[in-house]
C-alpha positions in Angstrom: 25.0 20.4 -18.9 22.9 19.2 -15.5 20.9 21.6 -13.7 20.6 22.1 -9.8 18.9 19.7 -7.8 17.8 20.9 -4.6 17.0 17.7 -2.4 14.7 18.5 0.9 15.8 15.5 3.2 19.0 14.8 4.9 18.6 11.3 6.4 20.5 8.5 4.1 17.7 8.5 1.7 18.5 12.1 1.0 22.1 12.1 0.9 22.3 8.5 -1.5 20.5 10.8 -3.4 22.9 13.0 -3.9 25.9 11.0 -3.7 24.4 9.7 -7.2 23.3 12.7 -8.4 27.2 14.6 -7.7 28.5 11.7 -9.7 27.0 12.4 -12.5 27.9 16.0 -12.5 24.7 17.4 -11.3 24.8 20.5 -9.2 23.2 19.8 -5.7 22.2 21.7 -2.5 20.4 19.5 0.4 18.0 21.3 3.0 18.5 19.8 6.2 15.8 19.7 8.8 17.9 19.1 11.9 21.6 19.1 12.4 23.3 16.0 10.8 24.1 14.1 13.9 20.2 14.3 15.1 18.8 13.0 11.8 16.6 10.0 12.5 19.2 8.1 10.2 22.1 8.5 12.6 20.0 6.1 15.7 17.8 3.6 13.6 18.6 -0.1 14.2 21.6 -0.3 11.6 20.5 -3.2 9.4 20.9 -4.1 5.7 17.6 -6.1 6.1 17.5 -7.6 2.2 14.3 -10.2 4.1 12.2 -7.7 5.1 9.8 -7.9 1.9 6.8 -8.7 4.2 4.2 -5.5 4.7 2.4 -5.4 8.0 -1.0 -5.2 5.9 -3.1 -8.1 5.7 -5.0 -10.2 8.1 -3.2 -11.5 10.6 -1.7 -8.0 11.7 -5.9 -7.3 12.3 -6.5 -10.3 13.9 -3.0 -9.7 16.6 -3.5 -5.5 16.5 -6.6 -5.5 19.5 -3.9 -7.1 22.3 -1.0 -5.3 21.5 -3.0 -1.7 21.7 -4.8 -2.9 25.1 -1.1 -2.8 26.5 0.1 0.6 26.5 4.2 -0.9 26.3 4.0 -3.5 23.9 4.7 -3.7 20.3 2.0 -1.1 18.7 0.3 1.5 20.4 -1.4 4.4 18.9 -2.0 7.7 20.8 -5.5 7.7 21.2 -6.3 12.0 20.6 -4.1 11.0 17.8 -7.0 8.4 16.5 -8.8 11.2 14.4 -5.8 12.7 12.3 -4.8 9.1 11.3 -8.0 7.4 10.0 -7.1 8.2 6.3 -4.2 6.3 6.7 -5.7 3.6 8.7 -8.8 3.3 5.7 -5.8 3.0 3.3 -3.9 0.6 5.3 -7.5 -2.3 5.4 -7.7 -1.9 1.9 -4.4 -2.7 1.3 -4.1 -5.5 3.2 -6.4 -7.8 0.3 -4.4 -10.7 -0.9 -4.2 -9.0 -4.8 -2.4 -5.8 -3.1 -0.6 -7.8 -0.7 1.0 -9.4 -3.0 2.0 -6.6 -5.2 3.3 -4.8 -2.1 5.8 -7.8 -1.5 6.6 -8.2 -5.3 7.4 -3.9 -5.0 9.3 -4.6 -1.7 11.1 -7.8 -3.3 12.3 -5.8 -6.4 13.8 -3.1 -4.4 15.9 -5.2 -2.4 17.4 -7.4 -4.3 20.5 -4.9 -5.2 20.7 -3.2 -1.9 24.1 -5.0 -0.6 25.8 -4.4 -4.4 24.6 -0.8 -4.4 25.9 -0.5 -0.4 28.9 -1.7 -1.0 29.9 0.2 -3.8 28.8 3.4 -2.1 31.0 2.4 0.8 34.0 1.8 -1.0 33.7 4.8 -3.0 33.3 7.2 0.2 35.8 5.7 2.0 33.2 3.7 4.9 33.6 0.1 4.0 34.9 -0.6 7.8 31.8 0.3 9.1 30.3 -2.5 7.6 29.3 -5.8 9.2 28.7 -8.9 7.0 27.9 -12.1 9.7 24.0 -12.3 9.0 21.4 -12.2 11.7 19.4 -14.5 13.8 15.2 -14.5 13.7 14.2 -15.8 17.3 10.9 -17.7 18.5 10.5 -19.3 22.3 8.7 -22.0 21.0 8.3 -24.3 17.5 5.0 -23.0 17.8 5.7 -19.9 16.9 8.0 -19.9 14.7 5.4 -22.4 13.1 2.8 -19.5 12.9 5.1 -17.7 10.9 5.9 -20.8 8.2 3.5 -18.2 5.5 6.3 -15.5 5.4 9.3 -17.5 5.6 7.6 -19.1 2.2 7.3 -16.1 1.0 10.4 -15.0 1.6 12.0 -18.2 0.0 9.6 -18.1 -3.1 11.3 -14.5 -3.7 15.2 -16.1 -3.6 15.5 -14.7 0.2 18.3 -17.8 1.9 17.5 -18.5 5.3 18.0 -22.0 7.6 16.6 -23.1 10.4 18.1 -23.7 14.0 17.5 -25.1 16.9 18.5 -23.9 20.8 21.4 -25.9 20.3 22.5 -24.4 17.3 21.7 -20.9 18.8 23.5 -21.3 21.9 26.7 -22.4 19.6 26.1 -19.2 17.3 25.6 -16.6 20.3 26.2 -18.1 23.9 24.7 -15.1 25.2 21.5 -15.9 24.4 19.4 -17.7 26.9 16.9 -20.8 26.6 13.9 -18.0 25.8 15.6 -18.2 22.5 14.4 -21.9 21.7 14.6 -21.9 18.0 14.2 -20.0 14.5 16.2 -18.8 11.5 19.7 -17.7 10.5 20.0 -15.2 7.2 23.2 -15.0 6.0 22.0 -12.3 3.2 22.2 -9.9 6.7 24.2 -6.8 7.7 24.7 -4.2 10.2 26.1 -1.0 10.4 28.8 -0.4 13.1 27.8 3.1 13.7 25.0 4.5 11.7 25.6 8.1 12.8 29.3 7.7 11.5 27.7 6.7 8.1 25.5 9.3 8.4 28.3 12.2 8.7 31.0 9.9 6.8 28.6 10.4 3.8 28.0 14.7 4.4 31.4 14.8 4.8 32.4 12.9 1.4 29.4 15.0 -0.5 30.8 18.3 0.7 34.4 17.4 -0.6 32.5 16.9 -3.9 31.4 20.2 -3.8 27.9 19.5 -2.3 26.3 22.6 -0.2 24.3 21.2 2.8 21.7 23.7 4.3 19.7 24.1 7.5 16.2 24.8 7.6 12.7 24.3 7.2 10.4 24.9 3.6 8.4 27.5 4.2 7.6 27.9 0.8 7.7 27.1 -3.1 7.3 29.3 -5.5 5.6 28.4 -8.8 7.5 30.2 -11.6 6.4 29.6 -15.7 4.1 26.7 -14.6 6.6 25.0 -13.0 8.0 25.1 -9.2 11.5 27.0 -9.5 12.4 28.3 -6.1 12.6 27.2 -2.5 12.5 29.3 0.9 13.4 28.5 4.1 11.9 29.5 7.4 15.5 31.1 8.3 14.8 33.7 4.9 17.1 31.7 2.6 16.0 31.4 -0.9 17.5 29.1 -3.0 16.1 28.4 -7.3 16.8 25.0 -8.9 15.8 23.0 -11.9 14.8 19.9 -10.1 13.4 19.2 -6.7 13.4 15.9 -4.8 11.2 15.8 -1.8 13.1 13.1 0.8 12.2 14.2 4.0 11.0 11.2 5.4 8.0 11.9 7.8 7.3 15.5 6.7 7.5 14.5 3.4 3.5 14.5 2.9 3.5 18.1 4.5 5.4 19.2 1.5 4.0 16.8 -1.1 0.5 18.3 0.0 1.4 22.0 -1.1 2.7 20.7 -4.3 -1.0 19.3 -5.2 0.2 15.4 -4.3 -1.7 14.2 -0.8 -0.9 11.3 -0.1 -1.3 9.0 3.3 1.7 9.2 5.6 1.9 8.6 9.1 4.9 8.8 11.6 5.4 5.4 12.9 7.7 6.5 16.0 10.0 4.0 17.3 12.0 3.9 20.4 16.0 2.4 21.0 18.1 2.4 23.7 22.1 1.6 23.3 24.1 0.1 26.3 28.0 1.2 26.9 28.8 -1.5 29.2 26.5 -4.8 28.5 28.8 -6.9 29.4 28.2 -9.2 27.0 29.2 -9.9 23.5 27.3 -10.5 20.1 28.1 -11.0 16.8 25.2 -11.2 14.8 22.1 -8.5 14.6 19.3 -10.6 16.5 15.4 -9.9 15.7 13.1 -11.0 18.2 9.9 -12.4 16.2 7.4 -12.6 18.6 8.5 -9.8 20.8 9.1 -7.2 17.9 12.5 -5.8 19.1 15.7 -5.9 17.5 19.4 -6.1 19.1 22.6 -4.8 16.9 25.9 -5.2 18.2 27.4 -1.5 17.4 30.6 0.1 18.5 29.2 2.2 21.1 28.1 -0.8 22.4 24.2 -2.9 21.9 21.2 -1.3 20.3 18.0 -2.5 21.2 15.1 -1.4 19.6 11.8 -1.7 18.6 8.4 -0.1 19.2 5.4 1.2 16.7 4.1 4.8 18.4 1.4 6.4 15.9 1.1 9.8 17.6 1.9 12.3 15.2 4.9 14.7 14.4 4.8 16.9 17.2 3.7 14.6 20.4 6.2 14.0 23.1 8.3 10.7 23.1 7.2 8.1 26.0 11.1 6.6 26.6 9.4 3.9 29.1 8.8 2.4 26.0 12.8 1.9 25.5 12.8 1.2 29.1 10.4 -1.7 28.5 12.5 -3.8 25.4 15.4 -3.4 27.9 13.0 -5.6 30.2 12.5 -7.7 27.5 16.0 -8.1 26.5 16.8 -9.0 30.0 14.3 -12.3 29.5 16.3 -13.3 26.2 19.7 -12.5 27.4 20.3 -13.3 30.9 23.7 -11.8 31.8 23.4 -8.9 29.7 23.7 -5.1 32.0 20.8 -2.9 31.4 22.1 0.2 33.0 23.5 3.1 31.8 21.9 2.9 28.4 21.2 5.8 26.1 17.8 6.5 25.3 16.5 7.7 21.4 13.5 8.1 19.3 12.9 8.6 16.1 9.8 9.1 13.1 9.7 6.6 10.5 7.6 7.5 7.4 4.8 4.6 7.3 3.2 4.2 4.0 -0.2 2.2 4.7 0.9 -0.4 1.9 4.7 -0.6 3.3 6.0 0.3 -0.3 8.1 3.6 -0.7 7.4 6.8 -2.7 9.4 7.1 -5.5 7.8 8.9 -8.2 7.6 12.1 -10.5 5.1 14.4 -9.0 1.2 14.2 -10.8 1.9 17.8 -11.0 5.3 18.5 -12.0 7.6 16.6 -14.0 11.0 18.5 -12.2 9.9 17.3 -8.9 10.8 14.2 -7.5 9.6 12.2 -4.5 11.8 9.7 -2.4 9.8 8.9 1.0 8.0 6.8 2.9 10.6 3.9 3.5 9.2 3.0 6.8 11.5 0.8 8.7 13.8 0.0 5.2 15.3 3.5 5.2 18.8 2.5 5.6 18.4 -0.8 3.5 17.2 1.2 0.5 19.4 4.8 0.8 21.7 3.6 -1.7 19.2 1.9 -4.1 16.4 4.7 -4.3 19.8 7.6 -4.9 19.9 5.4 -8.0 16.8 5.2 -9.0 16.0 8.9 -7.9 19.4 10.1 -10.5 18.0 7.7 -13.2 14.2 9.8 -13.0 15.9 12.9 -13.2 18.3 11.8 -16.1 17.4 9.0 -18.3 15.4 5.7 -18.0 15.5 3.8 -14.5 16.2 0.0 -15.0 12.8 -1.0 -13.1 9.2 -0.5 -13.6 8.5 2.6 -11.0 4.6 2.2 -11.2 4.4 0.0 -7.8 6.1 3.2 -6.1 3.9 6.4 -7.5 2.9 9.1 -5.4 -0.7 8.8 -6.3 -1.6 5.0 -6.1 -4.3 5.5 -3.7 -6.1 8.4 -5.2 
């Protein structure tokens, strides 16, 4: 007979969670923060992105970091009264970035991904979503050869870990997407790619599937756990409900640490806030999900029309969004893609959960072997959802089929 599982987290991490967990016959109640159609899930960038096994740790990101924060709209910019709260993180984040933990950290990020499109896919056909699915690979871009050439390290990375990519020229660019101006002079195309259509239809596609599986979804904030025969046993919300289980999974993305604090686990987690903006009328078309290397924006042809988005904001939890910075990667847009309408776009933002190491949380508490943690995906959130539910189901009921010591909670005690 399974126990409860109470899962604190609604974004897709969350919810992969328990789609895995309901199918194994476990009983399961999520906490939800925010309503389901504001979860930061619902307006991330949409991509499956199985290359993205490269941390931002390591010398070169110090070397580039001084120029970006000097301009207060490009790609990283950290909120300076913010500076203080973050040093823990940013201490963590140096020492990571040695060639030894480097290379563990893409050898973590490597082993996660390499199931992610057979464990989407199998999710989607089993809930029903498959359609929302977009399979035609993606586009890296550089302006120049020289560039791209500063990036040769990672792409060798990436190839010495079975990741496929090929290069193109403008030629071969302009053939693929005609959209795309000259500013878009060469780089990569990754067939091993996807998109989703609509990531907030996922999002409530997937609460709607759990609740037809008998699933209870509830909103609210912890404001407490109790402790009951040495173990924690019961949950309480900030609305007054209460709510026991026999396991807990912590999956709350970037309030995760708030949580994993109280249960005696600190760990360094910052918000890395991004910024998107999604256009009704472009008046242009895409096929492919286009990453803009040297710019550090992304552009994903959805059904609501283009997503651009981009943008690393350390400020904190509870500062309030700048959307100039959306405004901006619309500018920059505009130098890639000519023709394209900038007007009349929708502006979002959203808290990623930014480990200093780039590798995710997922780990049995130091504390207490009935709670669970699943956080700290950073900008892989969507790519991993289905693969960490699995893992996550495997702690709680038998043997997962990888070594989870890369992903502890307390690896940098």
């Amino acid at each position: 007979m399974h126990g409860h599982t109470v899962i604190v987290g609604a974004g897709i991490v969350g919810l992969c969670i328990a789609y895995n967990l309901r199918k194994k016959g476990h009983k399961v109640t999520i906490v939800a923060r925010d309503p389901l159609d504001a979860s930061v899930s619902c307006i991330n960038a949409g991509a499956i992105a199985a290359a993205e096994i490269i941390p931002l740790t390591g010398p070169s990101v110090l070397f580039r970091a001084p120029a970006w924060l000097l301009d207060p709209l490009g790609p990283l910019h950290v909120r300076w009264r913010h500076l203080p709260n973050m040093l823990p993180w940013m201490v963590s984040f140096v020492a990571s970035g040695t060639a030894r933990r480097r290379e563990a950290a893409v050898k973590a990020l490597a082993t996660l991904v390499q199931p992610v499109f057979e464990d989407h896919r199998a999710m989607l056909r089993e809930t029903g979503l498959s359609r929302l699915l977009s399979e035609k690979g993606s586009l890296f871009l550089y302006r120049s050869e020289k560039s791209r050439a500063r990036d040769q390290a990672a792409w060798d990375l990436r190839r010495a870990h079975g990741i496929s990519f090929e290069a193109v020229d403008r030629g071969e660019i302009a053939a693929r997407e005609p959209a795309l101006g000259r500013e878009a002079d060469c780089g990569y195309f990754l067939p091993d790619w996807a998109h989703y259509l609509d990531p907030q239809e996922l999002i409530l596609g997937l609460a709607a599937f759990l609740r037809s599986m008998d699933c209870e979804i509830r909103f609210g904030e912890v404001s407490d756990v109790e402790v009951v025969g040495g173990k924690p046993r019961r949950l309480r919300l900030n609305n007054g409900q209460d709510m026991e289980f026999d396991d807990l999974v912590v999956a709350a993305g970037a309030w995760s640490a708030k949580l994993s604090a109280r249960l005696g686990d600190r760990f360094p987690l910052e918000s890395q806030r991004g910024y998107n903006s999604t256009l009704p009328n472009p008046s242009i078309d895409l096929e492919t999900y286009l990453t803009f290397a040297e710019d550090h924006f992304v552009l994903t042809p959805m059904s609501k029309g283009l997503r651009i988005g981009g943008a690393v904001e350390f400020g904190g939890l509870d500062s309030a969004p700048n959307f100039e910075r959306s405004r901006a990667l619309l500018r920059l847009a505009k130098r890639y893609l000519p023709d394209i309408n900038i007007e009349g776009g929708t502006d979002r933002e959203g808290h990623r959960p930014a480990t200093p190491d780039d590798v995710p949380v997922i780990s049995r508490s130091s504390n207490f072997d009935n709670v669970i943690y699943a956080f700290g995906h950073g900008h892989l959130g969507l790519t991993l959802g289905p693969t960490t539910g699995r893992l996550v189901e495997a702690l709680i009921t038998r043997t997962p089929s990888i070594d989870l010591t890369p992903y502890r909670i307390d690896r940098f005690c």
